[in-house]
Steps between C-alpha positions, in 0.01 A plus 500: 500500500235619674165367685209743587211336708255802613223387739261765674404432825276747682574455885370813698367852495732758541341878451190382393644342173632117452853409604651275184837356393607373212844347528732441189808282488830566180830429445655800372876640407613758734343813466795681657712324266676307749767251432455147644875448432788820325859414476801616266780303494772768535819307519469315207478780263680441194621765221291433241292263656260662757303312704108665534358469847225287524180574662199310606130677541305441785183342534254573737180341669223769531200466731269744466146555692288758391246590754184759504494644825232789482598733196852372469642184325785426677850330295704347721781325281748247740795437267729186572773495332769251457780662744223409842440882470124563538340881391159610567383791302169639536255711282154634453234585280119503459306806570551829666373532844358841484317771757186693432550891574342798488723705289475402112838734425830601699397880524182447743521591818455127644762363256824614719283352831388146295868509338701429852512143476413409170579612090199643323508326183171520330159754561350411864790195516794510683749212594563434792873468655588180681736179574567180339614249802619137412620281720665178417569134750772351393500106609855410572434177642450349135856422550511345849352635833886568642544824436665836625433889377847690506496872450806553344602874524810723328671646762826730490848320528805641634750593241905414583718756534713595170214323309378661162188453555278802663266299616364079575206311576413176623202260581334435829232268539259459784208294580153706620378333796105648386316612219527839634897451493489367169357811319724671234471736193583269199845681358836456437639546862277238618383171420306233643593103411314211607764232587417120458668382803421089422703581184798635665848314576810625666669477183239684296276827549130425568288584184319816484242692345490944511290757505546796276363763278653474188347816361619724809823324454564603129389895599746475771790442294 
Protein backbone atom coordinates (compact mmCIF):
# COMPACT_ATOMS: atom_id res chain seq x y z
CA UNK A 1 0.00 0.00 0.00
CA UNK A 2 1.27 3.10 -0.52
CA UNK A 3 0.01 6.93 -0.94
CA UNK A 4 2.32 9.64 -2.52
CA UNK A 5 0.83 13.26 -2.41
CA UNK A 6 3.81 15.74 -3.61
CA UNK A 7 2.88 19.45 -3.29
CA UNK A 8 5.60 22.28 -3.92
CA UNK A 9 5.41 25.08 -1.90
CA UNK A 10 7.97 27.86 -2.34
CA UNK A 11 8.24 29.69 1.15
CA UNK A 12 11.54 31.80 1.29
CA UNK A 13 14.89 32.64 -0.21
CA UNK A 14 17.68 30.96 1.08
CA UNK A 15 21.18 31.73 -0.96
CA UNK A 16 19.61 33.54 -3.49
CA UNK A 17 17.61 30.46 -4.81
CA UNK A 18 13.87 29.31 -3.67
CA UNK A 19 13.43 27.23 -0.53
CA UNK A 20 10.80 24.19 -1.60
CA UNK A 21 9.46 20.96 -0.08
CA UNK A 22 7.81 18.38 -1.39
CA UNK A 23 6.61 15.94 1.22
CA UNK A 24 5.69 12.22 0.39
CA UNK A 25 3.76 9.83 2.59
CA UNK A 26 4.13 5.23 2.07
CA UNK A 27 3.59 2.34 3.82
CA UNK A 28 6.45 0.20 3.25
CA UNK A 29 7.95 -3.38 4.62
CA UNK A 30 10.97 -2.93 6.64
CA UNK A 31 13.87 -2.06 4.85
CA UNK A 32 16.14 -3.47 7.55
CA UNK A 33 14.17 -6.50 7.39
CA UNK A 34 12.84 -6.25 10.73
CA UNK A 35 10.48 -8.64 12.31
CA UNK A 36 7.22 -7.24 13.77
CA UNK A 37 6.88 -10.56 15.66
CA UNK A 38 9.96 -14.05 15.52
CA UNK A 39 9.34 -16.96 17.71
CA UNK A 40 10.32 -20.83 17.58
CA UNK A 41 8.59 -22.96 19.62
CA UNK A 42 11.50 -24.99 21.09
CA UNK A 43 9.88 -27.29 23.56
CA UNK A 44 7.54 -28.78 21.45
CA UNK A 45 9.87 -30.20 19.00
CA UNK A 46 8.91 -33.49 17.88
CA UNK A 47 11.14 -36.29 16.02
CA UNK A 48 9.88 -36.24 12.86
CA UNK A 49 7.66 -33.53 13.20
CA UNK A 50 9.50 -30.13 13.39
CA UNK A 51 7.85 -27.24 14.07
CA UNK A 52 9.22 -24.03 11.61
CA UNK A 53 9.39 -20.75 13.44
CA UNK A 54 7.12 -18.35 12.30
CA UNK A 55 7.88 -14.88 11.44
CA UNK A 56 5.96 -11.79 10.72
CA UNK A 57 7.48 -8.72 8.43
CA UNK A 58 7.24 -5.39 9.50
CA UNK A 59 5.50 -2.63 8.09
CA UNK A 60 6.43 0.73 8.25
CA UNK A 61 4.90 4.35 7.85
CA UNK A 62 7.38 6.60 5.89
CA UNK A 63 7.21 10.39 5.87
CA UNK A 64 9.37 11.87 3.73
CA UNK A 65 9.96 15.81 2.92
CA UNK A 66 12.15 16.68 0.30
CA UNK A 67 13.27 20.19 0.52
CA UNK A 68 15.58 22.58 -1.88
CA UNK A 69 17.54 24.58 0.31
CA UNK A 70 20.13 26.43 -2.00
CA UNK A 71 21.98 23.67 -4.14
CA UNK A 72 20.95 20.78 -1.97
CA UNK A 73 17.66 18.73 -1.86
CA UNK A 74 17.45 17.63 1.39
CA UNK A 75 15.70 13.70 2.29
CA UNK A 76 14.74 13.55 5.52
CA UNK A 77 12.86 10.07 5.90
CA UNK A 78 10.97 9.74 9.72
CA UNK A 79 10.18 6.01 9.87
CA UNK A 80 7.40 4.81 12.41
CA UNK A 81 7.27 1.64 12.83
CA UNK A 82 4.96 -0.62 14.61
CA UNK A 83 7.18 -1.37 17.92
CA UNK A 84 6.66 2.96 18.98
CA UNK A 85 10.31 3.07 17.69
CA UNK A 86 10.70 6.22 15.54
CA UNK A 87 14.14 6.62 13.03
CA UNK A 88 15.07 9.65 11.24
CA UNK A 89 17.51 9.20 8.48
CA UNK A 90 18.67 11.95 6.46
CA UNK A 91 20.19 12.42 2.89
CA UNK A 92 21.16 14.77 0.16
CA UNK A 93 21.42 15.44 -3.33
CA UNK A 94 21.09 18.17 -6.01
CA UNK A 95 24.06 19.98 -7.22
CA UNK A 96 27.61 20.46 -6.22
CA UNK A 97 28.41 23.57 -4.44
CA UNK A 98 31.63 24.43 -6.05
CA UNK A 99 34.59 27.34 -5.71
CA UNK A 100 36.12 29.28 -8.52
CA UNK A 101 40.12 29.17 -8.35
CA UNK A 102 42.92 30.20 -9.95
CA UNK A 103 44.74 27.05 -10.56
CA UNK A 104 43.11 24.88 -13.51
CA UNK A 105 45.54 21.67 -12.41
CA UNK A 106 47.12 20.27 -9.03
CA UNK A 107 50.82 21.06 -10.17
CA UNK A 108 50.46 25.08 -10.18
CA UNK A 109 51.91 26.85 -7.78
CA UNK A 110 48.45 28.26 -6.29
CA UNK A 111 46.90 24.76 -6.29
CA UNK A 112 48.64 23.54 -2.82
CA UNK A 113 47.57 27.36 -1.35
CA UNK A 114 43.66 27.12 -2.98
CA UNK A 115 43.76 23.23 -1.96
CA UNK A 116 43.82 23.88 2.10
CA UNK A 117 40.27 23.80 2.63
CA UNK A 118 38.75 22.48 -0.26
CA UNK A 119 39.22 19.26 -3.11
CA UNK A 120 40.10 20.44 -6.58
CA UNK A 121 37.86 18.49 -8.64
CA UNK A 122 37.51 20.00 -12.01
CA UNK A 123 39.85 22.93 -14.11
CA UNK A 124 39.47 26.40 -12.10
CA UNK A 125 36.73 24.37 -9.63
CA UNK A 126 37.36 23.21 -6.43
CA UNK A 127 34.88 21.98 -3.65
CA UNK A 128 34.78 23.32 -0.91
CA UNK A 129 35.01 21.39 2.64
CA UNK A 130 32.24 21.97 5.14
CA UNK A 131 29.40 20.73 7.74
CA UNK A 132 26.03 19.36 7.50
CA UNK A 133 24.16 20.45 10.97
CA UNK A 134 20.54 19.15 11.69
CA UNK A 135 18.85 19.67 14.51
CA UNK A 136 15.68 18.01 15.48
CA UNK A 137 12.55 19.20 18.48
CA UNK A 138 11.12 16.47 19.60
CA UNK A 139 7.43 17.32 21.15
CA UNK A 140 6.94 15.04 24.05
CA UNK A 141 3.96 16.59 25.32
CA UNK A 142 1.81 14.78 22.49
CA UNK A 143 1.41 12.34 25.22
CA UNK A 144 0.48 14.49 28.23
CA UNK A 145 2.27 17.66 29.62
CA UNK A 146 3.46 15.49 32.97
CA UNK A 147 6.58 14.60 32.17
CA UNK A 148 10.22 13.93 33.54
CA UNK A 149 13.78 13.51 31.48
CA UNK A 150 15.92 10.76 33.33
CA UNK A 151 19.49 10.31 32.26
CA UNK A 152 19.99 6.92 32.86
CA UNK A 153 23.78 6.10 33.00
CA UNK A 154 25.92 2.51 33.20
CA UNK A 155 27.93 2.73 36.00
CA UNK A 156 30.43 0.01 37.53
CA UNK A 157 28.97 -2.45 40.22
CA UNK A 158 30.82 -4.06 42.87
CA UNK A 159 31.49 -7.67 42.27
CA UNK A 160 31.09 -10.29 45.56
CA UNK A 161 33.83 -11.90 46.72
CA UNK A 162 34.38 -15.65 45.34
CA UNK A 163 32.10 -14.53 42.43
CA UNK A 164 33.01 -15.75 38.80
CA UNK A 165 32.40 -12.94 37.37
CA UNK A 166 35.47 -10.33 36.70
CA UNK A 167 33.52 -7.69 36.50
CA UNK A 168 29.40 -5.96 36.99
CA UNK A 169 27.44 -3.11 36.10
CA UNK A 170 24.40 -1.52 37.08
CA UNK A 171 21.95 1.43 36.29
CA UNK A 172 21.73 4.81 37.90
CA UNK A 173 19.32 7.25 36.96
CA UNK A 174 19.21 10.91 37.71
CA UNK A 175 17.09 13.78 36.89
CA UNK A 176 19.05 17.16 35.29
CA UNK A 177 17.82 20.03 37.10
CA UNK A 178 18.78 22.34 33.52
CA UNK A 179 19.26 21.98 30.03
CA UNK A 180 22.84 22.44 30.61
CA UNK A 181 22.65 19.32 33.10
CA UNK A 182 20.78 17.40 30.74
CA UNK A 183 23.42 17.25 27.91
CA UNK A 184 24.82 13.78 26.95
CA UNK A 185 26.60 11.98 24.01
CA UNK A 186 23.88 9.57 22.63
CA UNK A 187 25.69 5.91 23.35
CA UNK A 188 25.40 2.91 25.03
CA UNK A 189 26.58 4.05 28.57
CA UNK A 190 24.03 6.65 28.57
CA UNK A 191 20.57 7.22 27.83
CA UNK A 192 18.04 9.74 28.20
CA UNK A 193 14.06 8.65 28.81
CA UNK A 194 11.26 10.89 29.00
CA UNK A 195 8.97 9.49 31.78
CA UNK A 196 5.11 10.06 31.63
CA UNK A 197 4.59 10.68 35.20
CA UNK A 198 0.36 11.00 34.85
CA UNK A 199 0.78 7.41 33.54
CA UNK A 200 2.61 6.05 36.40
CA UNK A 201 1.18 3.88 39.48
CA UNK A 202 2.93 2.43 42.44
CA UNK A 203 2.29 -0.85 41.10
CA UNK A 204 3.56 -0.16 37.60
CA UNK A 205 6.68 1.75 36.00
CA UNK A 206 5.78 5.10 34.37
CA UNK A 207 5.90 4.75 30.48
CA UNK A 208 8.84 5.93 28.67
CA UNK A 209 10.27 6.89 25.54
CA UNK A 210 14.64 6.83 24.76
CA UNK A 211 17.01 8.39 23.04
CA UNK A 212 19.57 6.50 21.08
CA UNK A 213 21.68 6.08 18.06
CA UNK A 214 21.01 2.95 16.67
CA UNK A 215 23.77 3.14 14.09
CA UNK A 216 26.58 4.02 16.79
CA UNK A 217 25.02 1.29 18.75
CA UNK A 218 25.46 -1.57 16.12
CA UNK A 219 29.42 -0.26 15.48
CA UNK A 220 29.82 -0.48 19.12
CA UNK A 221 29.13 -4.00 19.44
Amino acid sequence: MESAKPSTRPTSTVGGGTLASILLINFRPSVLNFSDWRHYEIFAQAPGKPIPAEVRRATELVIRPATEVGNYDYLIDYVFQQDDVIRVVVGSTGLDAVKGVAASSMIEATAPTEMQYGTFIAPNLLGPNHDHFFNFRLDFDIDGRQSTFVRTDLVPAAVAEGSPRRSMWKTKDAVPMSELEGRYKVNLAHAGNVSRDEHGSRKRPRPSSRLHDPAREQRRL
